[in-house]
C-alpha positions in Angstrom: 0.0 0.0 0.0 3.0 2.4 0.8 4.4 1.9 -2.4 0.9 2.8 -4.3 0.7 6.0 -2.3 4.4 7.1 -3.1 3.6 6.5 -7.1 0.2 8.4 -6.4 2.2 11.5 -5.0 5.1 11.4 -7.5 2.5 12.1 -10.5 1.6 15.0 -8.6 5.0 16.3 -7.5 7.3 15.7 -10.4 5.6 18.5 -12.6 5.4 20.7 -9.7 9.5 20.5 -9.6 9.7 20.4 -12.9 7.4 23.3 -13.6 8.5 26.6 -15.2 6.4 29.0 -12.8 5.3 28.2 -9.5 2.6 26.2 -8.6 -0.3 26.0 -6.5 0.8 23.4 -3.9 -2.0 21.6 -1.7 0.8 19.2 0.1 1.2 19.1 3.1 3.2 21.7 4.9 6.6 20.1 4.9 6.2 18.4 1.0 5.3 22.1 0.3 8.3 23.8 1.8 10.5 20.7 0.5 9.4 21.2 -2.9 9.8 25.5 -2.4 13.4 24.3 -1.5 14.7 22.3 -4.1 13.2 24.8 -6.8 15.0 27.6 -5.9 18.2 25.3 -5.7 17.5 25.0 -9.1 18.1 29.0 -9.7 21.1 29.0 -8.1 
């Protein structure tokens, strides 16, 4: 069941990090600030 649930949330993450503007994130708070993170890594 674990494994389901990560595949379920990697279709809905991977184009948030990929995206080219920010998007509307509905995570959780900590998979929201995670994701916040590693996009602006990518700027710098």
């Amino acid at each position: 069941m674990g494994v389901e649930l990560g595949k379920a949330l990697a279709v809905r993450i991977v184009p948030e990090l990929t995206s080219d503007v920010e998007p509307e994130l509905g995570h959780d708070s900590s998979t929201d600030a995670l994701i916040r993170r590693y996009r602006r890594s990518l700027k710098s």
